[in-house]
C-alpha positions in Angstrom: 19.5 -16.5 -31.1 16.6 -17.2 -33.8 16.8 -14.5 -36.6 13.7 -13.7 -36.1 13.5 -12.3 -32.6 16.9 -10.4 -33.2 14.8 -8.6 -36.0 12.6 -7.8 -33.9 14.4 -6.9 -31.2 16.4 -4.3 -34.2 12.8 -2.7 -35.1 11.8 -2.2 -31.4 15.2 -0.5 -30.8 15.2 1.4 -33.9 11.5 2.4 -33.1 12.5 3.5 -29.7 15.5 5.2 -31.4 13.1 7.5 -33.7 10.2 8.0 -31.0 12.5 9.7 -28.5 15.0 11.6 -30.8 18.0 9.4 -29.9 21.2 10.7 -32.1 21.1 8.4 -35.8 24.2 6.5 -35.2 22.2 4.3 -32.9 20.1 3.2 -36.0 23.7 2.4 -37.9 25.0 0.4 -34.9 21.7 -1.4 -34.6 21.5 -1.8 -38.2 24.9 -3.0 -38.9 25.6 -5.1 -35.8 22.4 -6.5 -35.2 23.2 -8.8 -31.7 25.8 -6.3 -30.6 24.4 -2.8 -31.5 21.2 -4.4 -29.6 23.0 -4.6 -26.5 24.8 -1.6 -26.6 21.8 0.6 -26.8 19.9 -1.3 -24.1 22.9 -0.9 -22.0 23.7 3.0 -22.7 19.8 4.1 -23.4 16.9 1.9 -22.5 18.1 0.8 -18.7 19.1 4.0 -17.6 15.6 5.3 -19.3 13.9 2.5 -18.1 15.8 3.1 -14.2 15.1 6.8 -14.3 11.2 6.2 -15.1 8.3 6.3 -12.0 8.2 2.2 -12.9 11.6 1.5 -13.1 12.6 3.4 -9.8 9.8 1.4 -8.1 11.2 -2.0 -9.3 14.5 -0.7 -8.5 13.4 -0.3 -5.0 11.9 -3.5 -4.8 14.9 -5.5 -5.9 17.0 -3.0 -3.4 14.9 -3.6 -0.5 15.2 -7.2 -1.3 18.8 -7.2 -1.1 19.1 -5.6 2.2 15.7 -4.4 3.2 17.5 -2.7 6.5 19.2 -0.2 4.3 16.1 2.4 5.1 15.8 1.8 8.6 20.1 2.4 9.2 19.5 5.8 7.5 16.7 6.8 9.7 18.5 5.7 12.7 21.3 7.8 12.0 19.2 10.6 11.3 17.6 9.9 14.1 20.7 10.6 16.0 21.8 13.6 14.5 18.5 15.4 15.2 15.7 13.6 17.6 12.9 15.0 17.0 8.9 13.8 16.5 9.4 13.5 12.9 12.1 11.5 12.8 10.6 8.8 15.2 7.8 9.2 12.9 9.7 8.0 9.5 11.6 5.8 10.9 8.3 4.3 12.5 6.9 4.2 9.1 9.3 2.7 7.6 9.9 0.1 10.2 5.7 -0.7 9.7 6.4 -1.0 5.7 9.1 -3.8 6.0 6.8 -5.9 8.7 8.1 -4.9 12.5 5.4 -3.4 13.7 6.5 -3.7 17.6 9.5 -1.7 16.8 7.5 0.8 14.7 4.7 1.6 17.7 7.6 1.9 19.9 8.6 4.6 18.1 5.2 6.3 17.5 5.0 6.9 20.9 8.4 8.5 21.5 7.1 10.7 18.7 4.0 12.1 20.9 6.0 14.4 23.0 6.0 18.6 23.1 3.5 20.0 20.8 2.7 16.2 19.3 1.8 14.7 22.6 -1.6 14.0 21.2 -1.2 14.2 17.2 -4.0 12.7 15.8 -2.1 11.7 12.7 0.6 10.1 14.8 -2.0 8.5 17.0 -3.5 6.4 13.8 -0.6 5.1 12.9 0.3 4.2 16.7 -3.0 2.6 16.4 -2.5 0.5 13.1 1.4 -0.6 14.6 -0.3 -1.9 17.5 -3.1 -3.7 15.6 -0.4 -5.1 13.3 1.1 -6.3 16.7 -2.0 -8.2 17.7 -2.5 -6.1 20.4 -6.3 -4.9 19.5 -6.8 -3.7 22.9 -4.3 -1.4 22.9 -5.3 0.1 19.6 -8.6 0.5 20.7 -7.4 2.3 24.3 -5.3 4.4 21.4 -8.0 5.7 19.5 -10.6 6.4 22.1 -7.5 8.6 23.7 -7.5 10.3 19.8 -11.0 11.0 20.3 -11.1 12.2 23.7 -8.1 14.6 22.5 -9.8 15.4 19.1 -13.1 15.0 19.2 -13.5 16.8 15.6 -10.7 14.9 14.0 -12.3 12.1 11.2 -10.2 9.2 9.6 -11.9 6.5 7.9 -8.6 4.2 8.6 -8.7 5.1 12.1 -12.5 4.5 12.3 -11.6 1.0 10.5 -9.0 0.2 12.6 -11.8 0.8 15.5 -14.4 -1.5 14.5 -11.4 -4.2 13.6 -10.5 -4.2 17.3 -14.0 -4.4 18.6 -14.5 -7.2 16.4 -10.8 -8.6 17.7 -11.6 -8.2 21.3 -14.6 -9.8 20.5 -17.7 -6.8 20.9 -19.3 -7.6 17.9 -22.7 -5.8 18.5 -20.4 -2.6 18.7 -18.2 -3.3 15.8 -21.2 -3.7 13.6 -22.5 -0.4 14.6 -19.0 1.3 13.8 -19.2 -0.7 10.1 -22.6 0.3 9.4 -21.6 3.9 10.1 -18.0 3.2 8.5 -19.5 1.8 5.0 -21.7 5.2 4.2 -18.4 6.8 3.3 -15.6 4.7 3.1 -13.5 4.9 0.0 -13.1 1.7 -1.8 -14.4 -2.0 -0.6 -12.6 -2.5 2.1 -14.2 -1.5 4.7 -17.8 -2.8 3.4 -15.7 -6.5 2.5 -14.6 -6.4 6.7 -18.4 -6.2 7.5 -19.1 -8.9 5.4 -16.3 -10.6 7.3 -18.1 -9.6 10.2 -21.3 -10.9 9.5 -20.2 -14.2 8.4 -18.8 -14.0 12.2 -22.5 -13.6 13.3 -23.8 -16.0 11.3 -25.9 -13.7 8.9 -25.1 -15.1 5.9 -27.8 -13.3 4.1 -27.0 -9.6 4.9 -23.2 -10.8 4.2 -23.9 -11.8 1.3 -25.9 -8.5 0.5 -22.8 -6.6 1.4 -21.0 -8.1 -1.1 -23.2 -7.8 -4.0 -23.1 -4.2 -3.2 -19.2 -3.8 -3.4 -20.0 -5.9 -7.2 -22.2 -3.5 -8.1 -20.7 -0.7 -7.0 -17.4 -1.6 -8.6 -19.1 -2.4 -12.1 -20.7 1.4 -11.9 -16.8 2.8 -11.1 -14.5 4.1 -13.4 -11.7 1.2 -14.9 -9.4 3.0 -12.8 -11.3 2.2 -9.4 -11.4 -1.4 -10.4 -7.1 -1.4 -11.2 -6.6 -0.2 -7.9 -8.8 -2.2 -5.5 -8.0 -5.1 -7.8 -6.9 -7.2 -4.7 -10.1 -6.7 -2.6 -12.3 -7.1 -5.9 -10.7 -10.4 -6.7 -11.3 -11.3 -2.9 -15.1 -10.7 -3.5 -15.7 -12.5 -6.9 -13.9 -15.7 -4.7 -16.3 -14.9 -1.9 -19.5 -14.6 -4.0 -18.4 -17.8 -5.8 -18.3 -19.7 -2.6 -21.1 -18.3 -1.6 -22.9 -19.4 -4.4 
């Protein structure tokens, strides 16, 4: 290893050693066995720091889920048969959705609406989304309107989304433009105004779409940096989209 870097690596260490009040001999061990003391403290200090963190339990889970991604889902099963109730079929629905079997997770959603959840709104949203994920649009939309009819002073913006996504899916796109012009007043973040863009691309106004997008540009320059970090992904979509656009 180039004496350089380990030198480098010894100051961050020793740095790391200081700003969170590790006991002195660290600094010794580091000091005196540069390579070695290195190690050691990464081994006994910054990994189980770094694991115990908000960042390091989420990569954690990440590299667990990618090891055996079923792990969850065997949990929630045996939960599930210890006590079957609504809220179990619920998390293990939701977690079943998260890793991509969205058949399986709807399936479960509606053993959750029985007693006293037989029409959750809640539940009924994300029966809605599993089915849409299932590419089954008409049964999402037969799902919501049933929300509705059931709640008719419930509001969801993902819900209304997931609405106008199945008109446009099952191909009513004179209604799904009505639900997005509605569904854009007071969405929270692009994506539902970056869908109606979609959607009138689909129609063949290219001049309102691109209007649409301007508007999420604009929109995002006025917000906060921390609006921009977490839409990043739909952002990045519409710089692409204006580009193309021209």
């Amino acid at each position: 290893m180039p004496v350089i870097l380990v030198v480098i690596i010894q100051i961050m260490c020793g740095v790391h050693v200081v700003k969170t009040g590790q006991e002195r001999y660290w600094l010794y061990l580091i000091i005196g066995l540069p390579g070695i003391g290195c190690a050691v403290y990464a081994l006994a200090i910054l990994l189980p720091d770094l694991l115990g963190s908000r960042d390091g339990k989420r990569l954690l889970g990440k590299a667990q889920d990618k090891m055996d991604p079923e792990r969850h889902v065997r949990m929630l099963r045996d939960e599930l048969v210890i006590t079957e109730t609504s809220q179990n079929y619920v998390r293990l629905a939701d977690e079943l959705l998260r890793i991509g079997r969205p058949q399986e997770a709807a399936t479960n959603y509606q053993k959750a609406l029985t007693g006293i959840f037989v029409q959750d709104p809640d539940i009924l949203v994300k029966l809605a989304q599993a089915q849409f994920d299932s590419h089954d649009p008409v049964s999402c939309q037969k799902t919501l309107e049933r929300l509705i009819d059931a709640n008719p002073d419930y509001r969801s913006q993902d819900g209304h989304l997931l609405y106008a996504r199945s008109l446009q899916q099952t191909g009513d796109l004179d209604k799904a433009e009505d639900e997005f012009r509605v569904l854009v007043e007071y969405y929270t973040g692009p994506e539902a105004r970056f869908r109606y863009y979609q959607l009138l691309i689909e129609k063949g106004d290219k001049l309102e779409a691109k209007h649409q997008l301007e508007t999420i540009a604009v929109m995002a320059r006025r917000a906060k940096p921390h609006y921009r970090k977490m839409h990043k992904e739909w952002l990045t979509k519409v710089n692409q989209e204006l580009k193309a656009l021209g």
